[in-house]
Every structure is written in structure tokens, then in C-alpha cells.
PyMOL Python script that loads the backbone (N, CA, C, O; Angstrom):
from pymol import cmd

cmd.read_pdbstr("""\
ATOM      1  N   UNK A   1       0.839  -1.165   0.000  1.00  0.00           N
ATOM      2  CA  UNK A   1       0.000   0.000   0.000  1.00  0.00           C
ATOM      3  C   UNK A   1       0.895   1.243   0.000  1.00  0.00           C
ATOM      4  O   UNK A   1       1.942   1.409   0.626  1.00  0.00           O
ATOM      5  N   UNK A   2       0.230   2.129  -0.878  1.00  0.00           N
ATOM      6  CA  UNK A   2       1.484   3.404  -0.499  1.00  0.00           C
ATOM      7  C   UNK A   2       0.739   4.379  -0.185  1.00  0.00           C
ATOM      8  O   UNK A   2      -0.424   4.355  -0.590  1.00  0.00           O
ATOM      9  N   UNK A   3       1.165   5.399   0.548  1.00  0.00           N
ATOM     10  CA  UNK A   3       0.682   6.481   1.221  1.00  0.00           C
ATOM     11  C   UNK A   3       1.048   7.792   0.771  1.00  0.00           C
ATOM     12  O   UNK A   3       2.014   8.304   1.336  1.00  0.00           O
ATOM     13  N   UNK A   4       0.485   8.419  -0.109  1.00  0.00           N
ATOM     14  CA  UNK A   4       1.169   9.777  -0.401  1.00  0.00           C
ATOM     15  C   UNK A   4       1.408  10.877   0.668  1.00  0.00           C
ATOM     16  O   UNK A   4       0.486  11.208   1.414  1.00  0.00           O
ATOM     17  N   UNK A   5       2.450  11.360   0.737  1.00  0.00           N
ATOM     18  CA  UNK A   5       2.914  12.552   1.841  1.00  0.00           C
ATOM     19  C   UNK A   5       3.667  13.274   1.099  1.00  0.00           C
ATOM     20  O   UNK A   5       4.471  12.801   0.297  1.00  0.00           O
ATOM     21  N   UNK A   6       3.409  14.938   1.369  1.00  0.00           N
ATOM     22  CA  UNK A   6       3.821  16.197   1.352  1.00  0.00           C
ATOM     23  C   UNK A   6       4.311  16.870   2.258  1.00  0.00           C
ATOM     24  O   UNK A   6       4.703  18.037   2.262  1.00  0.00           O
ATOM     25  N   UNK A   7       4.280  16.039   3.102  1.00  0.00           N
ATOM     26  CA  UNK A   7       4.964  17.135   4.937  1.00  0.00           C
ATOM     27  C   UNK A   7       6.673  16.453   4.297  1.00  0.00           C
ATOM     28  O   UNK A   7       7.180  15.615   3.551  1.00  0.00           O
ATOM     29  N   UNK A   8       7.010  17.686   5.371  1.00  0.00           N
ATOM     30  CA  UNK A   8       8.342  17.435   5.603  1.00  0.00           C
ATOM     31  C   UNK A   8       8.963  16.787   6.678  1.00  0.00           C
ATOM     32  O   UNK A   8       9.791  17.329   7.411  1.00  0.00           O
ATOM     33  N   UNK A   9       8.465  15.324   6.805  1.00  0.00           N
ATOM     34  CA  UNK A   9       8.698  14.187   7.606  1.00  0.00           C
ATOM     35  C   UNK A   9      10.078  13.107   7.806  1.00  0.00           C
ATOM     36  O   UNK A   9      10.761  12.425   7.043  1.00  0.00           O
ATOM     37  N   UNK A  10      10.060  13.278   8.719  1.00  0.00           N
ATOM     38  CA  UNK A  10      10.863  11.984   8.813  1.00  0.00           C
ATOM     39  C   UNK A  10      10.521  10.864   8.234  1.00  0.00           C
ATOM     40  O   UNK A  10      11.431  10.110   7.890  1.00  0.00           O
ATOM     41  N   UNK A  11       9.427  10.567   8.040  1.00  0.00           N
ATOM     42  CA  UNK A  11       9.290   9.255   6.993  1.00  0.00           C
ATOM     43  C   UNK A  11       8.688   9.293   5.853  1.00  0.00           C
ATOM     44  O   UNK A  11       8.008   8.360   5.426  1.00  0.00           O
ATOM     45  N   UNK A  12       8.939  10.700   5.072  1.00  0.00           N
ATOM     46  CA  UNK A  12       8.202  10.992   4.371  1.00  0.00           C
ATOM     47  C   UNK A  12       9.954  10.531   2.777  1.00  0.00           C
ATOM     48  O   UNK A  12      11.053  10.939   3.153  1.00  0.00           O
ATOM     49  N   UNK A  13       9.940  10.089   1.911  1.00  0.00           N
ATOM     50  CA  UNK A  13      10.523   9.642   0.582  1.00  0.00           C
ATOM     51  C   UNK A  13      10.193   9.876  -0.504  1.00  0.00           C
ATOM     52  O   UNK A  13       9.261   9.227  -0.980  1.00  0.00           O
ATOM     53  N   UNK A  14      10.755  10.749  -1.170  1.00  0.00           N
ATOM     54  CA  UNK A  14       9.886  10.976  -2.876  1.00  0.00           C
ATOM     55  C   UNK A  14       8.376  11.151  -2.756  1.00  0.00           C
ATOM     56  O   UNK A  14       7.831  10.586  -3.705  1.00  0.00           O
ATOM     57  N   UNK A  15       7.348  11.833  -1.782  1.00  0.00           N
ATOM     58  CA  UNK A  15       6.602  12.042  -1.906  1.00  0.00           C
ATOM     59  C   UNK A  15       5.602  10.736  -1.276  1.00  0.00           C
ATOM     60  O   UNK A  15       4.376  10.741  -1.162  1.00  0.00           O
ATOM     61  N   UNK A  16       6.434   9.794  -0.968  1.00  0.00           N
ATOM     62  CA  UNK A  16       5.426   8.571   0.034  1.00  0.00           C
ATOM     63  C   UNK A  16       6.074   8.517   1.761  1.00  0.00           C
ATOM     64  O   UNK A  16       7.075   8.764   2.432  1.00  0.00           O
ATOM     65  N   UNK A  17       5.149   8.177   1.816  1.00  0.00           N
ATOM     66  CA  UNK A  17       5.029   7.374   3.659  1.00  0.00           C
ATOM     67  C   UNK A  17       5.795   6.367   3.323  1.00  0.00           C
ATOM     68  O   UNK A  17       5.522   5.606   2.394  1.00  0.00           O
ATOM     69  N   UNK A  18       6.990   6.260   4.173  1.00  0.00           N
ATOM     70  CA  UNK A  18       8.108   4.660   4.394  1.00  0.00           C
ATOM     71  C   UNK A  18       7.734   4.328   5.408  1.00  0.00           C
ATOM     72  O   UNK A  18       8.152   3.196   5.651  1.00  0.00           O
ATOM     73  N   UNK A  19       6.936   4.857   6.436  1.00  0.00           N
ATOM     74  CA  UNK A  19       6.498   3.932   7.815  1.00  0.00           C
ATOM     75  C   UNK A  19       5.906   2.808   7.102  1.00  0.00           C
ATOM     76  O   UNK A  19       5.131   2.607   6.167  1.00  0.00           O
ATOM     77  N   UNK A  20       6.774   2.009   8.149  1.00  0.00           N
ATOM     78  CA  UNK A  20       6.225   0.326   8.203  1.00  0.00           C
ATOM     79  C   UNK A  20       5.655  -0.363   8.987  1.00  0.00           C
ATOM     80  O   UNK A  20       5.186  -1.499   8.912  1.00  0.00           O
ATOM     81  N   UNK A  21       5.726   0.648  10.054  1.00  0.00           N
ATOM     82  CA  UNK A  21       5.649  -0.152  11.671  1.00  0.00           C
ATOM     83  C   UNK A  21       4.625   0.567  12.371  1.00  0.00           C
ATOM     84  O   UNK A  21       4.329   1.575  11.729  1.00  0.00           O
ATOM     85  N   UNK A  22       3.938   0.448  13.477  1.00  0.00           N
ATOM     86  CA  UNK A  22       3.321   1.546  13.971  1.00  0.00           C
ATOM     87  C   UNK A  22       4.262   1.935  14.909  1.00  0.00           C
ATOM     88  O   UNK A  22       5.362   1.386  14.966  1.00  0.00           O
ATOM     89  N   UNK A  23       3.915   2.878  15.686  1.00  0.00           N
ATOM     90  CA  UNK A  23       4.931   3.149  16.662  1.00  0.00           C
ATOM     91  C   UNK A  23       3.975   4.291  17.457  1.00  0.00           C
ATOM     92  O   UNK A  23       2.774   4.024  17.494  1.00  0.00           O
ATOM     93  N   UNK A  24       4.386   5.449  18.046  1.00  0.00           N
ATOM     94  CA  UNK A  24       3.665   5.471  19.434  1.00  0.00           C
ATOM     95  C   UNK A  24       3.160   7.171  18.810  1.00  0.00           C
ATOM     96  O   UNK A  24       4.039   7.856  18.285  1.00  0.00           O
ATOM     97  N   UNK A  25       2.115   7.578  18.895  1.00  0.00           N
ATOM     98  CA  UNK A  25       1.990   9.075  18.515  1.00  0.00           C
ATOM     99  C   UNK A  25       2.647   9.743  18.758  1.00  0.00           C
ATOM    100  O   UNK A  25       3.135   9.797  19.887  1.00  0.00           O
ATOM    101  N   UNK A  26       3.012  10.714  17.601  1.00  0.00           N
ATOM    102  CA  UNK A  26       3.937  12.042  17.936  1.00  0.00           C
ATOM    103  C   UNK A  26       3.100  13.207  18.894  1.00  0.00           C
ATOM    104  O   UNK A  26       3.596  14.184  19.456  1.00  0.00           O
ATOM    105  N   UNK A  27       1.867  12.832  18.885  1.00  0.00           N
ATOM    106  CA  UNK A  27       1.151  13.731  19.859  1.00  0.00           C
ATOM    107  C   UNK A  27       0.928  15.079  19.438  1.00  0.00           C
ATOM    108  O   UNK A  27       0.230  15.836  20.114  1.00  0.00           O
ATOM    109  N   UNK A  28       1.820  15.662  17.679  1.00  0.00           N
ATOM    110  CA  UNK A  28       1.035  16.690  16.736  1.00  0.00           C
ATOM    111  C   UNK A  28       0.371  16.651  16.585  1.00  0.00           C
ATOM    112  O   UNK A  28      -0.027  15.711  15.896  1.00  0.00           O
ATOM    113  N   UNK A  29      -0.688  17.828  17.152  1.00  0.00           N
ATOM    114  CA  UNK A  29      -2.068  18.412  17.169  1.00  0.00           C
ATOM    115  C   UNK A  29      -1.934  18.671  15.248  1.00  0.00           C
ATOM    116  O   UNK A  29      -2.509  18.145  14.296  1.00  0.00           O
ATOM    117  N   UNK A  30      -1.219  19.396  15.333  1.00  0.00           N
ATOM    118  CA  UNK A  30      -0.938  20.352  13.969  1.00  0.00           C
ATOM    119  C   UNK A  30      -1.022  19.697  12.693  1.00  0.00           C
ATOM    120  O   UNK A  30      -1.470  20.319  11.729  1.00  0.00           O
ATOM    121  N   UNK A  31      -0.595  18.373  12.574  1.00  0.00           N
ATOM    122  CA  UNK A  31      -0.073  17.413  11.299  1.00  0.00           C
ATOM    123  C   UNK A  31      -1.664  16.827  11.349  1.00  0.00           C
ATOM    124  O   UNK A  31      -2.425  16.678  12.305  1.00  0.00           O
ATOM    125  N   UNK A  32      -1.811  16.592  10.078  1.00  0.00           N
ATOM    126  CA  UNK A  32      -3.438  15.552   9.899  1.00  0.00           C
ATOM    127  C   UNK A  32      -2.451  13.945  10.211  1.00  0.00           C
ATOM    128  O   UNK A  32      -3.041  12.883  10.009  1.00  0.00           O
ATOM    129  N   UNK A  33      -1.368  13.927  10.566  1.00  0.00           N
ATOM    130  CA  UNK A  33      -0.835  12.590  10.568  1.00  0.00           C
ATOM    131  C   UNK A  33      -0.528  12.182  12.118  1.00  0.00           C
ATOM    132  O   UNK A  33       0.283  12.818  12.791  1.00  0.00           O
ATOM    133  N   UNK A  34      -0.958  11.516  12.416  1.00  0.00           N
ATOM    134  CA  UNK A  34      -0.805  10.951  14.174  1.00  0.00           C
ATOM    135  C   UNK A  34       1.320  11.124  14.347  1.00  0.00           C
ATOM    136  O   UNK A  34       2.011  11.687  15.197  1.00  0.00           O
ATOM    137  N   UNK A  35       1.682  10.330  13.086  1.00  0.00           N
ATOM    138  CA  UNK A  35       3.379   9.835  13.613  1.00  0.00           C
ATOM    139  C   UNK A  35       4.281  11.067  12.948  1.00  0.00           C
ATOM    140  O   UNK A  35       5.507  10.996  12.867  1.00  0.00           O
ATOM    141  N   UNK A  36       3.690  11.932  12.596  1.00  0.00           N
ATOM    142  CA  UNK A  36       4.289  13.018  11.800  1.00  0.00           C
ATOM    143  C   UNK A  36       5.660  13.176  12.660  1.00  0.00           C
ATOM    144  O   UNK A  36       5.609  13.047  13.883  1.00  0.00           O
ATOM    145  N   UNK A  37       6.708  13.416  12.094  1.00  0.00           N
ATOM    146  CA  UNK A  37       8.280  13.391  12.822  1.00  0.00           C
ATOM    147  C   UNK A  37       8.418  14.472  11.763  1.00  0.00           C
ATOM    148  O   UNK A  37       8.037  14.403  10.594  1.00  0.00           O
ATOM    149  N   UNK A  38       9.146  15.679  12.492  1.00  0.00           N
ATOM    150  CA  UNK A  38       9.682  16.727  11.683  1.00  0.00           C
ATOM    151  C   UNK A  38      11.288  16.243  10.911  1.00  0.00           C
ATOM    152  O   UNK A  38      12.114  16.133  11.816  1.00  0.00           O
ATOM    153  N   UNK A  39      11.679  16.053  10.047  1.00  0.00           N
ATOM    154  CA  UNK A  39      12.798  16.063   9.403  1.00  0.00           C
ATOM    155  C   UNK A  39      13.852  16.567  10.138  1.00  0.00           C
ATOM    156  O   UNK A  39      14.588  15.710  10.626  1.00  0.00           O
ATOM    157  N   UNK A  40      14.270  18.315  10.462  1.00  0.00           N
ATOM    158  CA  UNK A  40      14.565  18.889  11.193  1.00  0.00           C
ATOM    159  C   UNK A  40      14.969  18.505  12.650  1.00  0.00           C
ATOM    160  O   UNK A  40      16.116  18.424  13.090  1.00  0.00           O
ATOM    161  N   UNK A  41      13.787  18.284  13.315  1.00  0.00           N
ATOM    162  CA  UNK A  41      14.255  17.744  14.833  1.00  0.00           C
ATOM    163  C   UNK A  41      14.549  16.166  15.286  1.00  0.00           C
ATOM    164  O   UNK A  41      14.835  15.806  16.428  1.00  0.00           O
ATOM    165  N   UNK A  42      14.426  15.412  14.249  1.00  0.00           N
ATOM    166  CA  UNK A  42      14.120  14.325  14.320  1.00  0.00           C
ATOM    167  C   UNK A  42      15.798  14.156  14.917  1.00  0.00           C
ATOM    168  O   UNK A  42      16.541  15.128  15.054  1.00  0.00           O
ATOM    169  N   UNK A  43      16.128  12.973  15.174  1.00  0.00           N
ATOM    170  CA  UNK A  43      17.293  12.280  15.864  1.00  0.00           C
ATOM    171  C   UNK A  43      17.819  11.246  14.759  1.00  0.00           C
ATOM    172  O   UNK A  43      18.777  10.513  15.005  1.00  0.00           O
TER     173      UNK A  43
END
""", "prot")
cmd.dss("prot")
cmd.show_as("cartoon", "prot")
cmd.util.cbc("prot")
cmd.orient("prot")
């Protein structure tokens, strides 16, 4: 399944979602995406 994304995510690739896994909410109010990871702050 592929997921199109336009944020500037940490799991965001050529314009798709690479999450594979679930993992725990980023707790962004702001993002329409629960796991949204900023690029920027990410680790």
C-alpha cells in the first residue's frame, strides 16, 4: 500500500510514507498525521 505525503517528515521519501511499523503518537495536534516526525528535529 502506499501512502502519499507532502509534509516534511521523517518518513516521508519521494513524496510517500516509508512507515512500516506503527509506533507510538507524535502527539502533533498540527499534522493531519498521528506519527508526523519533523525532518529537522528528528534524531
Amino acid at each position: 500500500m502506499s501512502i502519499n505525503c507532502s509534509e516534511k517528515c521523517l518518513y516521508q521519501d519521494d513524496g510517500l510514507c516509508t512507515l512500516n511499523h506503527i509506533t507510538t503518537s507524535s502527539g502533533n495536534s498540527c499534522s493531519s498525521c498521528p506519527y508526523f516526525k519533523d525532518k529537522k528535529t528528528a534524531n
